[in-house]
N, C-alpha and C positions, 0 to 999 in steps of 0.2 A: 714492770707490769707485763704478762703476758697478753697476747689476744685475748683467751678466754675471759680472763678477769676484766680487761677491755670492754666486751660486748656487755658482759653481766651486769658492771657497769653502768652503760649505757642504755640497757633494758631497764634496770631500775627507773632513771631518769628517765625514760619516755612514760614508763609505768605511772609514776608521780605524774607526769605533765598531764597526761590522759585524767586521771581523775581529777585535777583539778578544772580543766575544758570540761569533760562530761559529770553532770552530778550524778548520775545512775549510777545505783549500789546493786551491783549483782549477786545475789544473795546462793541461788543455783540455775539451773538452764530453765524452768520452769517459772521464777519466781525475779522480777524486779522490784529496785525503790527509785522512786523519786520524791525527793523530799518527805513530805507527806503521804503520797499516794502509792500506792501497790498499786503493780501492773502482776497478773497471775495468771497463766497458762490455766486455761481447763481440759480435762480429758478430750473434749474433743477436738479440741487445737487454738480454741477461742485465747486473746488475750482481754481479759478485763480490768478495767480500771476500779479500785476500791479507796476509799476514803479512808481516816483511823480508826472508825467507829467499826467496820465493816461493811457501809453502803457502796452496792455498784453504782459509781457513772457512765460507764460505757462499756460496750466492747468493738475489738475491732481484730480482723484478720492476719493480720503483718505487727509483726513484733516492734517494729521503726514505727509504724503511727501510731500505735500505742505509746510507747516513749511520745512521741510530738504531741498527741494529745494529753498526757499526763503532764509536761511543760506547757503548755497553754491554759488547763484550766486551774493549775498551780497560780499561775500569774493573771488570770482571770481573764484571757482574752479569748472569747467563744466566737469570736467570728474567723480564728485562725481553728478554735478547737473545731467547728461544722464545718470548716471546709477539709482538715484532717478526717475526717468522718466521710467526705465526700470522695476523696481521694482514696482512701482507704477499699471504699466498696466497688469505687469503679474502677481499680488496678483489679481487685478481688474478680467483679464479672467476667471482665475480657480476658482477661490470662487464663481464667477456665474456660471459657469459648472457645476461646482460642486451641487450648487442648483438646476440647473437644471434635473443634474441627477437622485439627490436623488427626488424629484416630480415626474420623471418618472416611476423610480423603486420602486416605494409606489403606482402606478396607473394603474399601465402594470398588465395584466390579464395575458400571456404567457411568460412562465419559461423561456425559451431561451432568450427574449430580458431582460428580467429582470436581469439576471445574466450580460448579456452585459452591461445593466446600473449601476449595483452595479459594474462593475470592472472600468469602466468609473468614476462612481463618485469616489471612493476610489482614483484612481489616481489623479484626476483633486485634492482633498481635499488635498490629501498627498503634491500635487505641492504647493497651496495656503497654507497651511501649512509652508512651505521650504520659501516662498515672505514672510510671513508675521514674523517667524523669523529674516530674515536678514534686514528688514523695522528697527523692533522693536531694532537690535543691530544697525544699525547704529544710528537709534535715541537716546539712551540710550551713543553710544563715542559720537556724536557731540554736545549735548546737558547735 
C-alpha cells in the first residue's frame, strides 16, 4: 500500500466516524438537516430553524447555535434551546461592538475619545470572547 492510498484510507474512516458523532446532513453551504429540522441560511445571513411542515422556530446569527439549538429542541429541551438563543445574541452584540469600536479608535483624531474607544472595545471583545467560549463548550458536550 502506498501513502496515498494510506491517507485516502484513512479519510474515509474519519469521514465515516464524523457522521456518525454528528448527525448534520449537509445538504449545501447554505442549507442543513437535522433530523427533522432544517437549519437554512437567508439572503441576509440569518440562519433559521424550520420544522417538516415549513414552520419557523427560530433564527439565530452563528451557524453552531443554530445546529445547538436545532439539537435541543429536536430533544425537547428549551431551557438549553433559550439559553442557545441567549448566547447566540450576546456573542452577536459584542463582537459587533467590538468592531465597531476598534474602527473608531483607529479613526478618532482626539486622545480622549480614543482612549474611551480602546476601553469600550477591549470590553465589548473580552465579553464576545467569554459568548463565544461557552458557544464553543457547549458545542463540543452536545455534540
Amino acid at each position: 500500500m502506498t501513502q496515498k492510498s494510506k491517507l485516502v484510507e484513512l479519510e474515509s474512516f474519519f469521514v465515516e466516524e464524523i457522521k456518525k458523532e454528528i448527525p448534520l446532513v449537509v445538504v449545501s453551504d447554505n442549507f442543513l438537516l437535522y433530523k427533522n429540522i432544517k437549519i437554512k441560511r437567508s439572503k441576509s445571513g440569518i440562519w433559521n430553524l424550520y420544522t417538516k411542515t415549513g414552520d419557523k422556530i427560530a433564527s439565530f446569527k452563528i451557524k453552531t447555535t443554530a445546529s445547538l439549538a436545532a439539537k435541543f429542541y429536536d430533544k425537547t429541551d428549551f431551557k438549553n434551546f433559550s439559553l442557545t438563543k441567549v448566547l447566540d445574541q450576546g456573542y452577536w452584540n459584542n463582537y459587533n461592538d467590538s468592531e465597531i469600536f476598534k474602527y473608531k479608535f483607529k479613526t478618532t483624531k482626539d486622545y480622549v475619545k480614543r482612549d474611551l474607544f480602546v476601553a469600550r472595545y477591549e470590553l465589548a471583545k473580552s465579553r464576545a470572547d467569554h459568548y463565544k467560549k461557552e458557544i464553543t463548550s457547549l458545542f463540543k458536550v452536545n455534540f
